[in-house]
VONU-854927 format. One record per atom (N, C-alpha, C, CB): y negated, x negated, z; residue number from 1; residue in three letters; atom name. Coordinates in steps of 0.05 Angstrom, whole numbers, plus 5000, padded with zeros to 4 digits. Each point is the difference from the previous one (the first is absolute). Glycine has a CB too. Layout:
BEGIN
((Y,X,Z),NUM,'Ala','CA')
...
This chain:
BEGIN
((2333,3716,0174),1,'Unk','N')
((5025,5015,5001),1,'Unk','CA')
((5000,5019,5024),1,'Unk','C')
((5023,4961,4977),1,'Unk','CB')
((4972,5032,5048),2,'Unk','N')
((5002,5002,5029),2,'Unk','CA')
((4977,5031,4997),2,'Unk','C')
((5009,4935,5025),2,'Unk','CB')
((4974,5062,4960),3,'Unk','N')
((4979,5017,4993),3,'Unk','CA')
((5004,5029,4980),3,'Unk','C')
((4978,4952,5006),3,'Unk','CB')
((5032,5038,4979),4,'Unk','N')
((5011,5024,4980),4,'Unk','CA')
((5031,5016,5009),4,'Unk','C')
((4974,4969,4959),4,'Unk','CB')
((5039,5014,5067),5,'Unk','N')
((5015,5019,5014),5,'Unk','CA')
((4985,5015,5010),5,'Unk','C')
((5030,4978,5007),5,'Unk','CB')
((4959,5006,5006),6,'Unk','N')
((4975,5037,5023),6,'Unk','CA')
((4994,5007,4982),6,'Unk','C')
((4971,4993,5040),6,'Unk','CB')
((5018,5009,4943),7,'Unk','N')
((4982,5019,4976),7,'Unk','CA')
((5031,5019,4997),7,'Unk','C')
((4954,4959,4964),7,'Unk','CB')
((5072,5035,5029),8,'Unk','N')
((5011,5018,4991),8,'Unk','CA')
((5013,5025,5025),8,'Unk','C')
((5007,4960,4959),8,'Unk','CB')
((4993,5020,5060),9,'Unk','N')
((5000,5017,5029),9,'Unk','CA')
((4981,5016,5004),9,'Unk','C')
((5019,4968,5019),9,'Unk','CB')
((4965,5029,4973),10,'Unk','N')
((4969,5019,5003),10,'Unk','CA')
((5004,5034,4987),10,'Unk','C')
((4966,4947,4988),10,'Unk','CB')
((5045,5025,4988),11,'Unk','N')
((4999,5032,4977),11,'Unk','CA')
((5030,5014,5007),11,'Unk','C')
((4969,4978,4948),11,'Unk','CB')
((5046,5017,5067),12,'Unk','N')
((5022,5010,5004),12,'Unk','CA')
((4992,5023,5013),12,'Unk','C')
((5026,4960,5000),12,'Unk','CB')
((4960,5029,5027),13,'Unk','N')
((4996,5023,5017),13,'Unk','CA')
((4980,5015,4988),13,'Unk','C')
((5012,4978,5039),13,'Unk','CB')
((4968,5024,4951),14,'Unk','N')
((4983,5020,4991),14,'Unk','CA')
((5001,5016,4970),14,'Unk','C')
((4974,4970,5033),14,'Unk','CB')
((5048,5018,4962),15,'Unk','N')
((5024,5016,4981),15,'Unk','CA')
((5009,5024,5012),15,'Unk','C')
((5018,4959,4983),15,'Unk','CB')
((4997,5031,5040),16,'Unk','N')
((5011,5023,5013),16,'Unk','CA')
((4977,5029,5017),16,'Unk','C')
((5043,4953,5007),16,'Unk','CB')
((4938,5027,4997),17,'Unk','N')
((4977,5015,5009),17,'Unk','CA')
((4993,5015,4980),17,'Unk','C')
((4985,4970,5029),17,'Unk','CB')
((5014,5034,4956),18,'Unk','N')
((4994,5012,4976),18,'Unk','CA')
((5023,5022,4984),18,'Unk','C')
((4970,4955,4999),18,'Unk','CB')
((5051,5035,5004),19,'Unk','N')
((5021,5025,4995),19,'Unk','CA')
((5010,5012,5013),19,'Unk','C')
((5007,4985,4978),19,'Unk','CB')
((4988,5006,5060),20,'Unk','N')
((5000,5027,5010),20,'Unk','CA')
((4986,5014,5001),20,'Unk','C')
((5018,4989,5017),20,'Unk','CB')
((4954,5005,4980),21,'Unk','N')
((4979,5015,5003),21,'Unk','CA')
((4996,5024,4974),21,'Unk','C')
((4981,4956,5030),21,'Unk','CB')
((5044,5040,4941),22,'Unk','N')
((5007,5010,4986),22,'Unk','CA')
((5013,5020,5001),22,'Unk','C')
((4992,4971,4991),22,'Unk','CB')
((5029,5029,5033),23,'Unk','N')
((5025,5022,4999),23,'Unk','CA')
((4983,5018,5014),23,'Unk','C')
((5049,4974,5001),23,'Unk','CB')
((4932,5016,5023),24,'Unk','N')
((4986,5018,5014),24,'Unk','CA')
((4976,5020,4990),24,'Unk','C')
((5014,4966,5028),24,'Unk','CB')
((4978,5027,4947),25,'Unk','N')
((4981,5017,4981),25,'Unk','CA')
((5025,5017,4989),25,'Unk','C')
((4955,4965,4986),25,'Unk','CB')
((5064,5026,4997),26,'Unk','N')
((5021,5020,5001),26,'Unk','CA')
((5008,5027,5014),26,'Unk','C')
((5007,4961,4992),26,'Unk','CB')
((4994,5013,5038),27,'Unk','N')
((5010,5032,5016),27,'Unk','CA')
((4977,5016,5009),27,'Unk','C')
((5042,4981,5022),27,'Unk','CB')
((4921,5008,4972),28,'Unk','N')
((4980,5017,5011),28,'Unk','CA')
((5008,5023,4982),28,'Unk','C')
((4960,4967,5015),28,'Unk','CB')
((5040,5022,4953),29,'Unk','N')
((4999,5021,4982),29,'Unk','CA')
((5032,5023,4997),29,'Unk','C')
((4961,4960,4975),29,'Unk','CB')
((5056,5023,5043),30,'Unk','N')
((5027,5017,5002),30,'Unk','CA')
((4983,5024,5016),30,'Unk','C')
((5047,4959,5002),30,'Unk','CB')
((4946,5039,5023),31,'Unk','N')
((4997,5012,5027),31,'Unk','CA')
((4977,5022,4981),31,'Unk','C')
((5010,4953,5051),31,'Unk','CB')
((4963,5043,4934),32,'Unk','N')
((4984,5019,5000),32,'Unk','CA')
((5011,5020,4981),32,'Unk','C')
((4963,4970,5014),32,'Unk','CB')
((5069,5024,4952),33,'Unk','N')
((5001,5017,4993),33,'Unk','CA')
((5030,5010,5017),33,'Unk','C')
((4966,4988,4955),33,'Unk','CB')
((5033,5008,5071),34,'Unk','N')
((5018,5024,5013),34,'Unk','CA')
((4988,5022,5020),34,'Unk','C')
((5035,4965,4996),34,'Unk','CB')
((4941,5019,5007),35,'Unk','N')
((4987,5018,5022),35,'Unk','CA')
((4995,5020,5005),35,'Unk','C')
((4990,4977,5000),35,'Unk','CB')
((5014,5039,4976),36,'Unk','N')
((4999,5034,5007),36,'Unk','CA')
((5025,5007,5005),36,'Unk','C')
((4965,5013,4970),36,'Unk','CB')
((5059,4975,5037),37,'Unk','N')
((5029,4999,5003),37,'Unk','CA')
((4995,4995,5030),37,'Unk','C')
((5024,4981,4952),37,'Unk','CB')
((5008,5020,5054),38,'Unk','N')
((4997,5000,5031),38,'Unk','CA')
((5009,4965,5008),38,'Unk','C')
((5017,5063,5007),38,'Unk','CB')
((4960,4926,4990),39,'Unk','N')
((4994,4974,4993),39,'Unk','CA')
((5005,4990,5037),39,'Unk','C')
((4959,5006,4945),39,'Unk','CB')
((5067,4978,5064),40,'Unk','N')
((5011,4969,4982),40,'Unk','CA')
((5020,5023,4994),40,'Unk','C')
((4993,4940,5025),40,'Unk','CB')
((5018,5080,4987),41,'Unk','N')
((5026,5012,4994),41,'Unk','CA')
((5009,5006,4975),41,'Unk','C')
((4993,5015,5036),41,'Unk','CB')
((4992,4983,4945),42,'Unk','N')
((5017,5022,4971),42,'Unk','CA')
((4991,4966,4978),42,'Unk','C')
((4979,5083,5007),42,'Unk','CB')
((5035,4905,5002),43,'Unk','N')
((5001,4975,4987),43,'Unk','CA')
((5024,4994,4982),43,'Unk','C')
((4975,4987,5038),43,'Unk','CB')
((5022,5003,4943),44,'Unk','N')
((5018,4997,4976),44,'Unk','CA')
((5019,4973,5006),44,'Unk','C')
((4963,5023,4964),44,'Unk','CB')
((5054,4960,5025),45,'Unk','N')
((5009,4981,5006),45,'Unk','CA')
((4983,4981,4990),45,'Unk','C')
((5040,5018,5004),45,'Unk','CB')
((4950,4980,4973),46,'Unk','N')
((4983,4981,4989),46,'Unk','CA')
((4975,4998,5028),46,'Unk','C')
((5013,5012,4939),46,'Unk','CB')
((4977,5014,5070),47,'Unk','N')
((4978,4993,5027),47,'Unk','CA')
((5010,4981,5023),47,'Unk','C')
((4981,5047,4993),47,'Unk','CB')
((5044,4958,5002),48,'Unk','N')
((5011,4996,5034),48,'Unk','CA')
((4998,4962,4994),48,'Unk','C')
((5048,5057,5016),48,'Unk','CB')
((4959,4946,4959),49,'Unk','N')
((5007,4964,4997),49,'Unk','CA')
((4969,4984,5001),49,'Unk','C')
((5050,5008,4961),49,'Unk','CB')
((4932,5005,5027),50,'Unk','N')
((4979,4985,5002),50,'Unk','CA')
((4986,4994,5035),50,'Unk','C')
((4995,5021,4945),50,'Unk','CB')
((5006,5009,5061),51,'Unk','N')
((4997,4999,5029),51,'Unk','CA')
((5016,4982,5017),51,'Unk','C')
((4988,5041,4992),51,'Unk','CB')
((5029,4965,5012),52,'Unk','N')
((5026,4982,5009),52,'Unk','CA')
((5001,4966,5002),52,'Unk','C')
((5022,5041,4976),52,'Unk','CB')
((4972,4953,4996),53,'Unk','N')
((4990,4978,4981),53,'Unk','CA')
((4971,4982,5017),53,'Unk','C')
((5019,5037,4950),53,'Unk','CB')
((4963,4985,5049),54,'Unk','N')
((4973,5001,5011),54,'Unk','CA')
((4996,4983,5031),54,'Unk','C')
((4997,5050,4972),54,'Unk','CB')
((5029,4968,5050),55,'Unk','N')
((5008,4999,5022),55,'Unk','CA')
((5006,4980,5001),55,'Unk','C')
((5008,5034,5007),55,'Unk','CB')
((5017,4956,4980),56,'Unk','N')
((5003,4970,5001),56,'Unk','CA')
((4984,4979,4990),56,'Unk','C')
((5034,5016,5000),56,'Unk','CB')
((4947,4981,4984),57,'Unk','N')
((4984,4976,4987),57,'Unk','CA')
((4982,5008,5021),57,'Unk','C')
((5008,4991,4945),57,'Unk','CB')
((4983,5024,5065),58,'Unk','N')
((4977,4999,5016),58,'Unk','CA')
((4994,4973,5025),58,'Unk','C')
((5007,5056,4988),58,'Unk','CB')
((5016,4941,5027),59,'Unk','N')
((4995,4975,5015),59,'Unk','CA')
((5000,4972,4983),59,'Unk','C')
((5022,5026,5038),59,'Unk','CB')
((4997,4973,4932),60,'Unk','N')
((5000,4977,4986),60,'Unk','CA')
((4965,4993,4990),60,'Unk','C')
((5058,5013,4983),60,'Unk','CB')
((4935,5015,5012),61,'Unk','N')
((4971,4990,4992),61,'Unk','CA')
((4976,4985,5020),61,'Unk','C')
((5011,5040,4968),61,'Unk','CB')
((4997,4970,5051),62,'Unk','N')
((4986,4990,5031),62,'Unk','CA')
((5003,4974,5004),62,'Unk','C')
((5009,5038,5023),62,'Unk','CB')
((5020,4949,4963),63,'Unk','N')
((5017,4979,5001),63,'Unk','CA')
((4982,4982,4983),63,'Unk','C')
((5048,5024,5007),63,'Unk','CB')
((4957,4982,4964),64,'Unk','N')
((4981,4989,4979),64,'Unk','CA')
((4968,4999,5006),64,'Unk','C')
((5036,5017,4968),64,'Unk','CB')
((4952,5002,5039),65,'Unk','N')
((4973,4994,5013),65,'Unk','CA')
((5002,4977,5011),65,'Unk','C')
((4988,5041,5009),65,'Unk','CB')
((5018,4957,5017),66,'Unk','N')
((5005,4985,5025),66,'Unk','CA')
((5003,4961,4993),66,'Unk','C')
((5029,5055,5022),66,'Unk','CB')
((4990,4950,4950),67,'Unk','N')
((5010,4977,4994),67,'Unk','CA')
((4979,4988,4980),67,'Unk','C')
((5049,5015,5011),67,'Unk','CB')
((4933,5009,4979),68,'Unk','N')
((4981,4994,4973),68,'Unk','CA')
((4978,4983,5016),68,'Unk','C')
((5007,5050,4965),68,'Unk','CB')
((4988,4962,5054),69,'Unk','N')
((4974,4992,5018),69,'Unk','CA')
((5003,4983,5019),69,'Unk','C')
((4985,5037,4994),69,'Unk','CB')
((5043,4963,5005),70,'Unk','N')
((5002,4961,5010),70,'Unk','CA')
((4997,4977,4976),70,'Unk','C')
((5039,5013,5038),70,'Unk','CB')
((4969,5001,4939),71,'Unk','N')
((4990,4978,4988),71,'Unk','CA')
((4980,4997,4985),71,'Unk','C')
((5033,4995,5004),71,'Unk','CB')
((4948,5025,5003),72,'Unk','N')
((4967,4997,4995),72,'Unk','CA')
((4985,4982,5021),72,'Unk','C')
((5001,5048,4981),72,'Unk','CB')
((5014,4955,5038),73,'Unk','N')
((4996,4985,5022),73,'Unk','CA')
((4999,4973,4993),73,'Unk','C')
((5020,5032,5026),73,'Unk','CB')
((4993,4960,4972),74,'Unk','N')
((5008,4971,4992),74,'Unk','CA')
((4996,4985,4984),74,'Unk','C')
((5021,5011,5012),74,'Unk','CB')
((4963,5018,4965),75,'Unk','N')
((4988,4984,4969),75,'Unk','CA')
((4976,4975,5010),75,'Unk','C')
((5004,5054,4965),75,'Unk','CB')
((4980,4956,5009),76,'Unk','N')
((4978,4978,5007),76,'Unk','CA')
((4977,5020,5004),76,'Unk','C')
((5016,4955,4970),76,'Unk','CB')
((4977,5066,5029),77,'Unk','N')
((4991,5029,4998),77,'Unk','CA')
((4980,5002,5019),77,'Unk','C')
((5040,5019,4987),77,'Unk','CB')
((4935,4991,5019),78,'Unk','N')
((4990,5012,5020),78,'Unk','CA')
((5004,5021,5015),78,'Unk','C')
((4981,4981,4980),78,'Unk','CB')
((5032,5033,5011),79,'Unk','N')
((5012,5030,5011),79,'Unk','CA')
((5026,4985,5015),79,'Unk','C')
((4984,5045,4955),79,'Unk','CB')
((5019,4972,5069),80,'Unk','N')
((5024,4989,5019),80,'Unk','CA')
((4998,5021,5006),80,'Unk','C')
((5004,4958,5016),80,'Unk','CB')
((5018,5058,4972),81,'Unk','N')
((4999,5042,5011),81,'Unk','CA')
((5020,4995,5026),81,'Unk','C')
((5001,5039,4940),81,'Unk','CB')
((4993,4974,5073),82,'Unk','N')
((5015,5005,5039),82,'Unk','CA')
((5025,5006,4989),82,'Unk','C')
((4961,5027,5037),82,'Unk','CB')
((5052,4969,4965),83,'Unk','N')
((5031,5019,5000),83,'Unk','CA')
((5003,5023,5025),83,'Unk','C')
((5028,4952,4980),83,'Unk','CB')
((4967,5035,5037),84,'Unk','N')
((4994,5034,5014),84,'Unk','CA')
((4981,5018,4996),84,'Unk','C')
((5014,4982,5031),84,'Unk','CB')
((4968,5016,4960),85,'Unk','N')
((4992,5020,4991),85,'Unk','CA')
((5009,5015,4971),85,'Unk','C')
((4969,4979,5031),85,'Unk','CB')
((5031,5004,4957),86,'Unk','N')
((5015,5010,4977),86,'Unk','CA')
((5020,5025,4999),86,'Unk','C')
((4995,4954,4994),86,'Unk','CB')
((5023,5026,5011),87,'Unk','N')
((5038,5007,5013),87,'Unk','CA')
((4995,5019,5012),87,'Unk','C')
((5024,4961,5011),87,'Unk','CB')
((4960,5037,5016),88,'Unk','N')
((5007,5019,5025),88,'Unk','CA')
((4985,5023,4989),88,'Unk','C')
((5004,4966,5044),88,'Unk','CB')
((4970,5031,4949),89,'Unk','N')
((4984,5021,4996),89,'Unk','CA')
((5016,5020,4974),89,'Unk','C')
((4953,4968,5020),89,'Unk','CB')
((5053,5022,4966),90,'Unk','N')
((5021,5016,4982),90,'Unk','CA')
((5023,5012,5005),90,'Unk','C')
((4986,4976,4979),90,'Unk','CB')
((5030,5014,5028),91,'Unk','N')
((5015,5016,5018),91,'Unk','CA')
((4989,5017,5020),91,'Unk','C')
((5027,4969,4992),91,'Unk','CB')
((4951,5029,5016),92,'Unk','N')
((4993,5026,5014),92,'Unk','CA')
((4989,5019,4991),92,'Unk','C')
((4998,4979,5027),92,'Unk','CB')
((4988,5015,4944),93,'Unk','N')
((4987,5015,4985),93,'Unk','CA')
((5025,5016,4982),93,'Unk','C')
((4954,4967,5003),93,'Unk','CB')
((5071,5022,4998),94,'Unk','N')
((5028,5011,4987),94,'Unk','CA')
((5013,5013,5015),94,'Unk','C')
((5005,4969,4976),94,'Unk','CB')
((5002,5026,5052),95,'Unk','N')
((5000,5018,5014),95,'Unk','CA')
((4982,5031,5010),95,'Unk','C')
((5020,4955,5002),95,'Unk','CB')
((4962,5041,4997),96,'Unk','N')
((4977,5026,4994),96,'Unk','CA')
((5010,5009,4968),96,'Unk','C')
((4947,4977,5032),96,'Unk','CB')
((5052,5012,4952),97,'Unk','N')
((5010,5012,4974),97,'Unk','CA')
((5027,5012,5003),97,'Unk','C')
((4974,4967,4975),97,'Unk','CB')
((5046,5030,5036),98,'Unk','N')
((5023,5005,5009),98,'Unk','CA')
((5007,5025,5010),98,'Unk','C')
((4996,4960,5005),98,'Unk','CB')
((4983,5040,5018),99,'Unk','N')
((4989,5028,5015),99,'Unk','CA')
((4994,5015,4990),99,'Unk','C')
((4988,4987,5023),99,'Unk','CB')
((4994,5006,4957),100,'Unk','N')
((4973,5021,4993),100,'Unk','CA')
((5008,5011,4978),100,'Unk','C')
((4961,4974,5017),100,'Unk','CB')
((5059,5014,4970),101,'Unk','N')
((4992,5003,4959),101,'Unk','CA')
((5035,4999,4994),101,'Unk','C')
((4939,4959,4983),101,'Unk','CB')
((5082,5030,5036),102,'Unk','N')
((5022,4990,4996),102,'Unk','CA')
((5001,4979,4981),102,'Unk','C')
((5013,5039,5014),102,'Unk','CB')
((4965,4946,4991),103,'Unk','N')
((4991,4982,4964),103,'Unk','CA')
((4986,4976,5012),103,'Unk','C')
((4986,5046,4960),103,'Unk','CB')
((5040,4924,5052),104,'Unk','N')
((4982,4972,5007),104,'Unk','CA')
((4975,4993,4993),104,'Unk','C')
((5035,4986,4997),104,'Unk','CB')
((4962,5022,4975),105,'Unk','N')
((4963,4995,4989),105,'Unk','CA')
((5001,4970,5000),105,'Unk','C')
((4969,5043,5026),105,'Unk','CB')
((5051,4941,4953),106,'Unk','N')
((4998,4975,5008),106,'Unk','CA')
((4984,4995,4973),106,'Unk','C')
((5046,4989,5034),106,'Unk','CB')
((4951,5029,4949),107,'Unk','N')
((4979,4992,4976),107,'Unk','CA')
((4982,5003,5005),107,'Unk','C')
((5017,5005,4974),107,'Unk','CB')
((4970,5004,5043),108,'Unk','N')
((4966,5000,5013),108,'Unk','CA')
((4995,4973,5018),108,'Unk','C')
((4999,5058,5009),108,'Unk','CB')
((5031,4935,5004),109,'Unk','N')
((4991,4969,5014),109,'Unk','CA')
((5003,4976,4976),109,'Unk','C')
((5021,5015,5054),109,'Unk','CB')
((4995,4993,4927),110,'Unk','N')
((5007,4969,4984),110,'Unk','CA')
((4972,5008,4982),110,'Unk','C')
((5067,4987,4996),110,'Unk','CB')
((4923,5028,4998),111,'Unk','N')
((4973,5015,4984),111,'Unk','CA')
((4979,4984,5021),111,'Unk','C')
((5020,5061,4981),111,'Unk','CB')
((4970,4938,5033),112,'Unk','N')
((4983,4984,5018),112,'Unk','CA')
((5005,4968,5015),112,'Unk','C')
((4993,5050,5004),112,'Unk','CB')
((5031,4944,5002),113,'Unk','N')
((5007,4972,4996),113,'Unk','CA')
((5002,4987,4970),113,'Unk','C')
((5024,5011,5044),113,'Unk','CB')
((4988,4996,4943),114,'Unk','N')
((5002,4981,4967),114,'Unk','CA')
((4970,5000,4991),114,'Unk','C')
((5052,5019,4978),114,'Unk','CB')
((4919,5002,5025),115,'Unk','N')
((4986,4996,4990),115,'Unk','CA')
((4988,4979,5022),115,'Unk','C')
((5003,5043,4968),115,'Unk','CB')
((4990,4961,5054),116,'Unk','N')
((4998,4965,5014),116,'Unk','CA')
((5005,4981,5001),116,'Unk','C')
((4999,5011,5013),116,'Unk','CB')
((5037,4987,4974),117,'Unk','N')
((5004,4984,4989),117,'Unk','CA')
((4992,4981,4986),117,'Unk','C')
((5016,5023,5010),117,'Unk','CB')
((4978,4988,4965),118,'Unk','N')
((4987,4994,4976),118,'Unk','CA')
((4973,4997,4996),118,'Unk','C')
((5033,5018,4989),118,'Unk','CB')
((4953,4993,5021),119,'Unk','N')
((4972,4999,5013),119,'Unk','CA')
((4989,4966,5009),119,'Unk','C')
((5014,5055,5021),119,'Unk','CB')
((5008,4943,5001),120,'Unk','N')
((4994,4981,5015),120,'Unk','CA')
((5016,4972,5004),120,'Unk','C')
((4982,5040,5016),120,'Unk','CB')
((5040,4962,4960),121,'Unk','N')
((5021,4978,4995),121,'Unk','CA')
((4995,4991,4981),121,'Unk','C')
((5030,5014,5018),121,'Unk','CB')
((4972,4952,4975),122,'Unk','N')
((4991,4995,4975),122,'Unk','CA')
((5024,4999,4976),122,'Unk','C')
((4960,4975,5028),122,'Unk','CB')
């Protein structure tokens, strides 16, 4: 019983890992068909919400990581992924995306953690 709660806690968080990392392909593909526009400025309301949207799930997903890989941690698993590196290094790699692109890039980090995941979790 005690077991198939974590399993559903598992999949909770990497649920969420996975549909933010959804809205954010969204807004890549929002951002490249405005870009001959005077891109973030000439934004529609539907952009503003995904972005907006984007802005806010962005620390929840850091959240769900953080919480996923504690409880990989804990499995019975060989892989014990760092949470600081994870976490931290993503957020810094989102922050540079932030800068650079106006775009977290959290589907390039959940795109390289979930396949380690799975890789290396049984």
């Amino acid at each position: 019983m005690a077991g198939s709660i974590r399993l559903l806690g598992r999949n909770q968080w990497r649920t969420r890992l996975v549909a933010i990392s959804v809205v954010n392909v969204v807004w890549s593909f929002t951002a490249v068909g405005t870009s001959g526009t005077a891109f973030p400025f000439g934004l529609s309301t539907y952009e503003l919400l995904v972005g907006g949207s984007l802005l806010v799930l962005t620390p929840v997903f850091y959240h769900a990581m953080y919480r996923d890989a504690g409880g990989i941690r804990d499995g019975d698993g060989s892989w014990m992924p760092d949470r600081r590196v994870w976490v931290g290094g993503g957020v810094l790699f989102s922050l540079l995306g932030v800068v650079l692109y106006l775009n977290p890039l959290t589907h390039y980090v959940a795109a390289i953690y979930l396949t380690q995941r799975y890789r290396k979790t049984p």
